[in-house]
Wavefront OBJ file of the C-alpha trace (Angstrom):
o trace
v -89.284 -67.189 77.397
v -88.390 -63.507 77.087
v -85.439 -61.674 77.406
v -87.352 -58.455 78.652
v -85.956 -58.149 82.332
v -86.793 -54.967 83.593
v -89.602 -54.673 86.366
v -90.824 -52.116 88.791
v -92.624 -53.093 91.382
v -94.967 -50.217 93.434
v -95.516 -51.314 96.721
v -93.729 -53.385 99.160
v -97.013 -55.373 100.450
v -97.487 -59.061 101.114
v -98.288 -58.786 96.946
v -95.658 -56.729 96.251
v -93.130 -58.716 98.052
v -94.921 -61.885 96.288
v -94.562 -60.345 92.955
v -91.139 -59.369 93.522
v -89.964 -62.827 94.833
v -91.557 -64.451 92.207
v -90.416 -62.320 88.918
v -86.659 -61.948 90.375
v -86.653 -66.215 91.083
v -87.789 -66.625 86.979
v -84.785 -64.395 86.078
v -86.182 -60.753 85.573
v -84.294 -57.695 87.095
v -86.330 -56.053 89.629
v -86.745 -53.043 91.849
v -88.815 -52.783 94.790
v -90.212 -49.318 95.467
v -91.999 -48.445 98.492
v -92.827 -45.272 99.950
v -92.420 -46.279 103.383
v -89.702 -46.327 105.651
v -90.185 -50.418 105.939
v -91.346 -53.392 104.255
v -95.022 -54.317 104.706
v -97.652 -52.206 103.564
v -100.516 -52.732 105.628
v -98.560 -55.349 107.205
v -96.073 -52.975 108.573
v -94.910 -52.541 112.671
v -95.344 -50.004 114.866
v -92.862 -49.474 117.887
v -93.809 -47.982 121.272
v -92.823 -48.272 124.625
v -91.284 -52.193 124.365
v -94.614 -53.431 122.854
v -94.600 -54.747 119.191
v -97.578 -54.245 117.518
v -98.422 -55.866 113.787
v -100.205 -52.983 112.088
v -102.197 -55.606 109.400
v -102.480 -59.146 108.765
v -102.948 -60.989 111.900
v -104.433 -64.411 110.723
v -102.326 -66.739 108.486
v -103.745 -69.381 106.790
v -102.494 -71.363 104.060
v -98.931 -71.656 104.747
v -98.096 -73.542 101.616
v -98.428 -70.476 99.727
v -95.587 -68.676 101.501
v -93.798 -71.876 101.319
v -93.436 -71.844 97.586
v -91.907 -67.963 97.386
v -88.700 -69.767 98.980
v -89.236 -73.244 97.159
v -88.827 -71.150 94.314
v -85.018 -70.567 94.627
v -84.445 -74.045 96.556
v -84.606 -72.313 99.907
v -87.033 -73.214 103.056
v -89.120 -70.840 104.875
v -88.549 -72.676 108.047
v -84.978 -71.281 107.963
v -86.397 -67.668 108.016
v -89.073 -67.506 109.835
v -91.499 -69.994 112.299
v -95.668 -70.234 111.195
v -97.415 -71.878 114.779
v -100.619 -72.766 114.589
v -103.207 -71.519 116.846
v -105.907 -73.104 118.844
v -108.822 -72.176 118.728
v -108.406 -69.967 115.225
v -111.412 -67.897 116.662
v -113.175 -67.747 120.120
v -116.720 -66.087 119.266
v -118.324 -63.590 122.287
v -121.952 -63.039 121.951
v -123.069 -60.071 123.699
v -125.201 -63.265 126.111
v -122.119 -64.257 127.950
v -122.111 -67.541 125.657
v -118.643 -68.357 123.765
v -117.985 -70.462 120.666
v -114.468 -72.140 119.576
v -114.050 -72.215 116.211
v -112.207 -74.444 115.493
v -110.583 -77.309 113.085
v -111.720 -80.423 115.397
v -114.823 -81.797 113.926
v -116.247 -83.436 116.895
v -115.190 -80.165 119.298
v -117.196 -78.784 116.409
v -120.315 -80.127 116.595
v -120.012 -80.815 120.630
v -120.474 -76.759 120.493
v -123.347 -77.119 117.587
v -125.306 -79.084 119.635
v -125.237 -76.879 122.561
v -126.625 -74.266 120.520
v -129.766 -76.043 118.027
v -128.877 -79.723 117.885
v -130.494 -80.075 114.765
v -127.717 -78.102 112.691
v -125.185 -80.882 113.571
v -126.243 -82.465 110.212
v -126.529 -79.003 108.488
v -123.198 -78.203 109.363
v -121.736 -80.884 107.608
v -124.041 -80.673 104.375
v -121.967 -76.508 104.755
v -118.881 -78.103 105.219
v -119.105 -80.270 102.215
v -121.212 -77.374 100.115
v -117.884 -75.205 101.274
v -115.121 -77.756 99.913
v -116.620 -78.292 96.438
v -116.682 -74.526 96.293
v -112.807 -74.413 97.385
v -112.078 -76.762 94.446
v -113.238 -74.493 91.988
v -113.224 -71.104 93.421
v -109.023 -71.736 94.982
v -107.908 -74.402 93.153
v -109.063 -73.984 89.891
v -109.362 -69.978 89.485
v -107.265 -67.870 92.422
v -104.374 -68.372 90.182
v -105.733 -68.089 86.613
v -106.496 -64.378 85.348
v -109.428 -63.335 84.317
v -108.089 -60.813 81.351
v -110.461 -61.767 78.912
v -114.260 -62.535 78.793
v -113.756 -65.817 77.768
v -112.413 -66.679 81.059
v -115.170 -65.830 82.602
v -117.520 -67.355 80.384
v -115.744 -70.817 81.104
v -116.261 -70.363 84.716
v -119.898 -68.985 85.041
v -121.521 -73.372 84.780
v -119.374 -73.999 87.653
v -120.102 -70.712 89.888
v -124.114 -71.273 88.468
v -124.026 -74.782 89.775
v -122.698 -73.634 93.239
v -125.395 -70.672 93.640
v -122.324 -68.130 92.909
v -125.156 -65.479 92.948
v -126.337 -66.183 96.594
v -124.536 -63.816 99.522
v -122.423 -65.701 102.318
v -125.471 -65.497 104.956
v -128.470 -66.613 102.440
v -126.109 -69.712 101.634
v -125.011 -70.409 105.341
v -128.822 -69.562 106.243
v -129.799 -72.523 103.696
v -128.018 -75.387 106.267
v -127.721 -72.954 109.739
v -131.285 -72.647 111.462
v -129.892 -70.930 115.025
v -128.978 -67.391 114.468
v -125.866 -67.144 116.558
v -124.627 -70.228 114.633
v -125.013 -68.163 111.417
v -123.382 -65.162 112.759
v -120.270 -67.920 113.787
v -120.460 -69.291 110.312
v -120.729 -65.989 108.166
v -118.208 -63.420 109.802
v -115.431 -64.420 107.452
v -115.907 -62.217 104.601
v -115.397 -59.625 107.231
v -111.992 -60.527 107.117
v -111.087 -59.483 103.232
v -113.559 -56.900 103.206
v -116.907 -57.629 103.030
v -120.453 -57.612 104.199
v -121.409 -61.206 104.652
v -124.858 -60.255 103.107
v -124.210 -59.405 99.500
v -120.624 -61.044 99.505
v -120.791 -63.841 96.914
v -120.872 -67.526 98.456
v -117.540 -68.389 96.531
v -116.282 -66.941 99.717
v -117.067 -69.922 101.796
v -114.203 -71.162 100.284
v -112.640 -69.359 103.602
v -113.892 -72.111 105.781
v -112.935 -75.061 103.739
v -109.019 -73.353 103.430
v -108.416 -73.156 107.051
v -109.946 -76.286 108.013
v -107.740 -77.832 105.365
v -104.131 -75.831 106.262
v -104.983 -74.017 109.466
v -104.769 -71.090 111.553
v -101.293 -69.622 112.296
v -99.224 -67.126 113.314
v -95.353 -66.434 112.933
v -93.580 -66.075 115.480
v -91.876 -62.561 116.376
v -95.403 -61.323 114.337
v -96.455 -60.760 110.936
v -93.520 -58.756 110.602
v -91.273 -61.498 110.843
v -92.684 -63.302 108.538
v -92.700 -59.547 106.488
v -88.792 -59.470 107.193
v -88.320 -62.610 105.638
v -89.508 -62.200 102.505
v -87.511 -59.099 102.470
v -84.479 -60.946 103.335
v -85.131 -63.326 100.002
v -85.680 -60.314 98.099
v -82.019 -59.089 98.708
v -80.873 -62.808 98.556
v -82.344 -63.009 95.040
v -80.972 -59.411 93.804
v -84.328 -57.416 94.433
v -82.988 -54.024 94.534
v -85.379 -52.641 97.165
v -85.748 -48.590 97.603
v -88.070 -47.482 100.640
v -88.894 -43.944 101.140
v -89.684 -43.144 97.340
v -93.113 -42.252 96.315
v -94.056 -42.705 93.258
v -96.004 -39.435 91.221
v -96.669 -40.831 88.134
v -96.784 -44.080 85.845
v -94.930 -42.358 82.753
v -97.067 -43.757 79.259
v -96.234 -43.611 75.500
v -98.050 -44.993 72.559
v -100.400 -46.920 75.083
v -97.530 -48.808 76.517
v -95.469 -48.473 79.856
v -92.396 -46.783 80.091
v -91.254 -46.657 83.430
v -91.824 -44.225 86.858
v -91.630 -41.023 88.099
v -90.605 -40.212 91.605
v -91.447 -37.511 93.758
v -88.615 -34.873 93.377
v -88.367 -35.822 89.339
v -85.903 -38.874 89.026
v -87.213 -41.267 86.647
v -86.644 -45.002 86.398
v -87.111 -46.731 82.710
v -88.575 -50.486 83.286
v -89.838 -52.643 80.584
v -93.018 -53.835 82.970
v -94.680 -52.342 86.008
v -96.457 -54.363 88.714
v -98.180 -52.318 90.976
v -99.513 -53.449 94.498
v -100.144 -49.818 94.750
v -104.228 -49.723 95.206
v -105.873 -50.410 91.958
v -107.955 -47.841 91.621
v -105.901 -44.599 93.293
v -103.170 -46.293 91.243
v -105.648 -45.265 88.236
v -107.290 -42.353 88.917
v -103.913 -40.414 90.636
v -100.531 -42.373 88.500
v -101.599 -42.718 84.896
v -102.948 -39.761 82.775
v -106.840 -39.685 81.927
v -105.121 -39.102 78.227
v -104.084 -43.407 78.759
v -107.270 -44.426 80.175
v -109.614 -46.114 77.852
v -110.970 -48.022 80.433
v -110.791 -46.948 83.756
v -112.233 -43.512 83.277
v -113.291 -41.028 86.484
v -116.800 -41.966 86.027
v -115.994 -45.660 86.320
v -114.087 -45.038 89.305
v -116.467 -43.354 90.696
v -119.233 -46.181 90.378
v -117.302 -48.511 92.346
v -118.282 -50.095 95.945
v -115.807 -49.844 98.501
v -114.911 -52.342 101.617
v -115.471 -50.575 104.829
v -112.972 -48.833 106.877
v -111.103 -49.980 109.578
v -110.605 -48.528 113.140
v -107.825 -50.382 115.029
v -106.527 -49.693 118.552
v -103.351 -50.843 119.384
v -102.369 -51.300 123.515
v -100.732 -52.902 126.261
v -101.425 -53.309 129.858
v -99.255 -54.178 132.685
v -100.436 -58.097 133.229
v -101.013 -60.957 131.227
v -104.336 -62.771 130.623
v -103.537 -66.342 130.007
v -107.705 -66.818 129.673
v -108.003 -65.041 126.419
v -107.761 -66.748 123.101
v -104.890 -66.102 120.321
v -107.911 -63.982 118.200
v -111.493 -63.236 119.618
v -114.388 -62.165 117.774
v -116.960 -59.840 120.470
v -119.938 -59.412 118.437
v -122.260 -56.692 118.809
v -126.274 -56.600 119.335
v -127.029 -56.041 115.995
v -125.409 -57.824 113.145
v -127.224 -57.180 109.590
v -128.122 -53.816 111.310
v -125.097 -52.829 111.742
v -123.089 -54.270 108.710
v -125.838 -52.069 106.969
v -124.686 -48.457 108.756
v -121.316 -49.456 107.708
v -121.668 -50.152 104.442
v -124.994 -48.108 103.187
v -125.718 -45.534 105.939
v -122.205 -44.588 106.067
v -122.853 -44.117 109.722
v -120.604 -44.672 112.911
v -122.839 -46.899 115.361
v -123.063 -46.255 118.858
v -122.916 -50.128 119.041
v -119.793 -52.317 117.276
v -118.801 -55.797 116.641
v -114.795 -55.929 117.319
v -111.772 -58.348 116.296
v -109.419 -58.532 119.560
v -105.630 -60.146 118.606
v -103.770 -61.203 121.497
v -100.548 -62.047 120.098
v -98.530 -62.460 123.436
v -100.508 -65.471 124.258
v -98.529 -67.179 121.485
v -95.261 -65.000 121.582
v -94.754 -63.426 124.905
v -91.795 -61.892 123.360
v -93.754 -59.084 121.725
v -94.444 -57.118 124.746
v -92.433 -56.522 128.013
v -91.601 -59.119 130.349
v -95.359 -59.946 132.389
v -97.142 -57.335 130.055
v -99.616 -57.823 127.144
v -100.129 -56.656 123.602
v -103.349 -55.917 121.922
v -105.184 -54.647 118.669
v -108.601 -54.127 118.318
v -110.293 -53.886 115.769
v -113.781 -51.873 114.752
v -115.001 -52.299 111.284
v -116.370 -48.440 110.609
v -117.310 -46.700 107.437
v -114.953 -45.874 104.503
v -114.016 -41.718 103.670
v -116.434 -41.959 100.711
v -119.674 -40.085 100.753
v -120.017 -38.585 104.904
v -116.759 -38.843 106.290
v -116.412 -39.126 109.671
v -114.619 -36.553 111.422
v -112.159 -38.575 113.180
v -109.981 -36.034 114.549
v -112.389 -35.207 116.203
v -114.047 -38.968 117.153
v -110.814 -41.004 117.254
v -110.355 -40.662 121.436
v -113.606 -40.926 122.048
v -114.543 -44.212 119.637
v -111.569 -45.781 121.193
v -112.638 -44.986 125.131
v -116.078 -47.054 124.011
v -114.110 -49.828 123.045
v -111.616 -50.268 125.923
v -115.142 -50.025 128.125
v -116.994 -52.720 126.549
v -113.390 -54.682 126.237
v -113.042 -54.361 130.086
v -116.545 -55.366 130.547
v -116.562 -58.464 128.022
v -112.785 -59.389 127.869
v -110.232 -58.026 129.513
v -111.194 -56.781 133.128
v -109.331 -53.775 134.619
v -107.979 -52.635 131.420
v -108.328 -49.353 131.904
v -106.292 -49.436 134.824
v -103.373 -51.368 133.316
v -103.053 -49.546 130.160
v -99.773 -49.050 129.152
v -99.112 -47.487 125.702
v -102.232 -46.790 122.997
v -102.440 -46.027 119.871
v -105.030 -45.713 117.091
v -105.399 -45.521 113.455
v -108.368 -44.832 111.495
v -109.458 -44.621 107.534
v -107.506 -41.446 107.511
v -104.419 -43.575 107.977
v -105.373 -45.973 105.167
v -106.321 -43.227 102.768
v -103.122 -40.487 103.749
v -100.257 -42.643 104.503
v -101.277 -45.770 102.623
v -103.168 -44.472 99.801
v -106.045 -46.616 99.690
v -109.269 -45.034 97.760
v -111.617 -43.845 100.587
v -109.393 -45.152 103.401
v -111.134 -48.599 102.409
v -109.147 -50.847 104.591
v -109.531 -53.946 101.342
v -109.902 -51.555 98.561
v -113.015 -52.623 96.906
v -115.877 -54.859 97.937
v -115.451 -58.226 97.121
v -119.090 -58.473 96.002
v -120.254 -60.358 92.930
v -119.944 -57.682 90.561
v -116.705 -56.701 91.737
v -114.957 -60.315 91.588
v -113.308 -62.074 88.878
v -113.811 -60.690 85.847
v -115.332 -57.597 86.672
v -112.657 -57.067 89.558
v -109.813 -55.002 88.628
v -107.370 -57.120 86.115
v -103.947 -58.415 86.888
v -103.193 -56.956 83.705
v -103.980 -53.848 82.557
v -106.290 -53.075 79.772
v -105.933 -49.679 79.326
v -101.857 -49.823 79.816
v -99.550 -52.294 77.646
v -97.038 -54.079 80.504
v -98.857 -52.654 83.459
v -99.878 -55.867 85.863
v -101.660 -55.695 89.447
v -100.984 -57.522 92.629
v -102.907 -56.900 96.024
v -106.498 -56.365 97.293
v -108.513 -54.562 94.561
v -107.379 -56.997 91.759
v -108.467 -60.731 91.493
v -108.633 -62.924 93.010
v -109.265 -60.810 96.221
v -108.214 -59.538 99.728
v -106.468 -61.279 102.737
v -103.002 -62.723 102.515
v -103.461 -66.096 100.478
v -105.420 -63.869 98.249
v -102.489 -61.028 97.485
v -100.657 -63.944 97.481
v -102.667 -65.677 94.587
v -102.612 -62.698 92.434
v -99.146 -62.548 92.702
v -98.767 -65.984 91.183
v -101.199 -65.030 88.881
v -97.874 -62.739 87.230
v -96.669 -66.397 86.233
v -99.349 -67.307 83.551
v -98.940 -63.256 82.482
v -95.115 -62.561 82.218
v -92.620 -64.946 80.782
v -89.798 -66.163 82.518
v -86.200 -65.131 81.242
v -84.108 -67.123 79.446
v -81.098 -68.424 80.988
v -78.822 -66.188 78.248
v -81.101 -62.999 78.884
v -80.685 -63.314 82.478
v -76.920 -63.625 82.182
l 1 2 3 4 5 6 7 8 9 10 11 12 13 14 15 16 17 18 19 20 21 22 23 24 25 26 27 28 29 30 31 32 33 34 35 36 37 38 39 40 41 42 43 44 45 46 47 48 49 50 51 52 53 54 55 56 57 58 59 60 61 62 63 64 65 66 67 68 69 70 71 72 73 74 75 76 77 78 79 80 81 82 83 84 85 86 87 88 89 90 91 92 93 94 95 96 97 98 99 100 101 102 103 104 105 106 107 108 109 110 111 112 113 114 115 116 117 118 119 120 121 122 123 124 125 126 127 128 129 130 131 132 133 134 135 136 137 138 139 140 141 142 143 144 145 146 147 148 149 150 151 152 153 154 155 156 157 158 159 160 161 162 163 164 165 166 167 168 169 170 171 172 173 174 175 176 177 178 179 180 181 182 183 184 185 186 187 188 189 190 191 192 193 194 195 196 197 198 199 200 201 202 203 204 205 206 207 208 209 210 211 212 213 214 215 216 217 218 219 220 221 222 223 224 225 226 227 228 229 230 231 232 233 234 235 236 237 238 239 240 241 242 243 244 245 246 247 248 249 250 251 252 253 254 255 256 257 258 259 260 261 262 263 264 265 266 267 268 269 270 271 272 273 274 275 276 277 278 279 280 281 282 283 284 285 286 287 288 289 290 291 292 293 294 295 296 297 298 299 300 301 302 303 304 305 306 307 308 309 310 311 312 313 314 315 316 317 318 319 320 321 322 323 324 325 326 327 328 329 330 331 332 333 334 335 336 337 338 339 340 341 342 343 344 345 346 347 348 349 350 351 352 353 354 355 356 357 358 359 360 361 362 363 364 365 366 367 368 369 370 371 372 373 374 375 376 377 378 379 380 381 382 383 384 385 386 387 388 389 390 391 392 393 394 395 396 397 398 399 400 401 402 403 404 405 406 407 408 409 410 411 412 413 414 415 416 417 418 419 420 421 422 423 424 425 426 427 428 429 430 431 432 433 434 435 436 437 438 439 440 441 442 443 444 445 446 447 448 449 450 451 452 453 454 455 456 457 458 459 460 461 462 463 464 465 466 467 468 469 470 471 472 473 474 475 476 477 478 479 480 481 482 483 484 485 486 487 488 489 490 491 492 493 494 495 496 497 498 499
């Protein structure tokens, strides 16, 4: 117990929110600063034209983890906000015409298997059980723990040795998959948190065995509802949350934190500082090169970045009940292309895309017999040949809404509505992510766990990280994780302190 109350907390995220939730409901004083004009981070809203549109997170899986922010303080989520689950989670579009459900029923499963190579029925389940002994170790044992010291990692390497740690997603999948579309089904998922499913560790097969064991959903009124909630339990708790203030500079004395500085000069004192800020801008453009033993401009500078993220956001003037919830179209090329992303730095003339139809779950989100869309292109990050998007940005997206009208939604182009776009000038201007990277850096082997950015500083005494670029990783149970994390590195409050 400590009687240190005092926290900042930079960024008003899904980890931010997390961190504040959690900190406030063990008795510590805490303000919320976000330089937005709303809650959410990445997970933020646009408005236009009577459509909703969630800006981020689209796919919610483990529930239970949201759960506990209001368990925490004897409340229920249920009485903020509604999670439905979704059926199928994915529908997969090869560029063939063929389609695969994926999908938590094991025998609608393997019906679908066996239309594409019969004989990885029995491979599929050998993955699926390869997948859930990796879950116990990779989610249950370590997404919570923090790996501050060497030692940690040391205790973990027999475990991640035993379960081929060192292989990527696709050679592991490719071990029990023999058709190649199957693989591409079974290997997309590090996509989601930021990675290239061929040198992304196989602890991130733990994906799979986490939503066949909670589930696919989505709340209802979008993911920022569910964003709104947890802001409502931050007030309910006594967060005192500030939007609109950017913070210049993590002020440092004697290698230990003192507080913030604001843009315009105003400086708040705080005992601790989380920061869901990105790790390493939070690094290389808050704290002083004078405080950073550690994470120095040249180590910065070595690091691999996720890719960027190109996402169109639209409506059209009729429904189509056909499509699923979420729809993966993949492209002709797959290792090909994940390479020009990643290593070329080049924008394809060919993409793979991630379509969210939210209105076929929650009509409510777009006007009465209309429909709302994202799509999503994973592109290459700002660093090394940027691509001129001012210039690229119409034209990208007019590709896109073609091969959508061919592939998914027919006459599209006639019923649009509203558009908008965003592109990894949005993630690195308004949201300050390194590079635009749309997950910060790449969950790759060398960049997880240990050698991932630390929930707790090294370099800065009372400086702790939530979010994307720290461990255990990207996507919403994993900001969520390393949130929790802060409960193994900050004391609760005793019940006189917090008086």
């Amino acid at each position: 117990m400590t009687t240190a109350r005092t926290v900042i907390v930079i960024g008003a995220g899904f980890g931010g929110l997390a961190a504040a939730i959690r900190l406030a409901s063990r008795g510590h004083r805490v303000t919320l600063l976000e330089r937005q004009q709303q809650l959410g981070g990445r997970g933020m809203v646009f408005r236009q034209d009577g459509y909703t549109f969630d800006a981020g997170p689209t796919v919610i899986t483990a529930p239970f983890l949201l759960e506990e922010l209001f368990a925490l303080s004897g409340r229920s989520m249920s009485d903020y906000v509604q999670l439905v689950p979704v059926d199928p989670w994915y529908r997969v579009l090869f560029p063939d015409g063929r389609s695969f459900d994926y999908v938590g029923d094991e025998e609608r499963t393997l019906e679908q298997i066996r239309a594409f190579e019969p004989r990885d029925v029995d491979g599929w389940r050998r993955m699926r059980a390869h997948s859930e002994d990796i879950y116990k170790v990779g989610f249950e044992q370590l997404a919570d723990v923090p790996f501050s010291s060497l030692s940690t990692m040391l205790k973990a390497v027999p475990q991640m040795v035993r379960l081929r740690s060192d292989r990527s997603v696709f050679r592991a999948v490719s071990r029990f998959i023999r058709d190649d579309a199957l693989r591409q089904v079974f290997t997309f998922q590090p996509l989601l948190v930021g990675g290239n499913p061929f040198r992304t560790s196989s602890i991130y097969m733990l994906i799979g065995a986490l939503e066949r064991r909670f589930g696919v959903h989505f709340p209802l009124g979008g993911t920022g509802a569910l964003v709104a909630a947890l802001g409502k339990l931050c007030v309910e708790l006594g967060v005192e949350v500030r939007l609109g203030e950017t913070v210049e500079e993590i002020e440092v004395q004697a290698g230990r934190v003192q507080g913030v500085r604001l843009a315009g000069g105003a400086r708040l004192r705080a005992e601790r500082v989380v920061c869901n800020a990105d790790a390493p801008a939070v690094y290389e453009r808050l704290i002083a090169p004078a405080h950073r033993r550690v994470h120095t401009a040249s180590r910065l500078r070595r690091l691999k970045y996720s890719m960027g993220l190109f996402v169109a956001y639209f409506g059209t003037s009729r429904t189509h009940p056909g499509l699923a919830h979420h729809t993966i179209l993949l492209g002709p090329r797959y290792r090909e292309l994940l390479s020009d992303i990643f290593d070329a730095h080049k924008l394809a003339d060919d993409f793979s895309l991630y379509l969210h139809a939210p209105t076929r779950t929650d009509p409510a989100l777009a006007p009465a017999g209309h429909e709302g869309f994202y799509v999503l292109s994973p592109v290459p990050n700002n660093q090394g040949r940027p691509v001129d998007w001012e210039r690229e940005a119409t034209r990208y997206r007019d590709r896109i809404f073609e091969s959508l009208e061919k592939r998914a939604i027919p006459g599209l182009r006639a019923d649009l509505t509203t558009a908008k776009v965003i592109t990894p000038d949005h993630f690195e201007r308004e949201l300050l992510s390194m590079h635009g990277a749309g997950f910060s850096i790449e969950p790759t082997l060398r960049q997880s766990a240990y050698l991932r950015f630390h929930n707790e500083s090294e370099d800065v005494r009372g400086l702790y990280f939530v979010g994307a670029g720290t461990h255990p990783g990207a996507g919403v149970p994993g900001v969520l994780c390393s949130a929790k994390v802060l409960d193994r590195l900050i004391p609760a409050v005793s019940a006189g302190a917090a008086a």
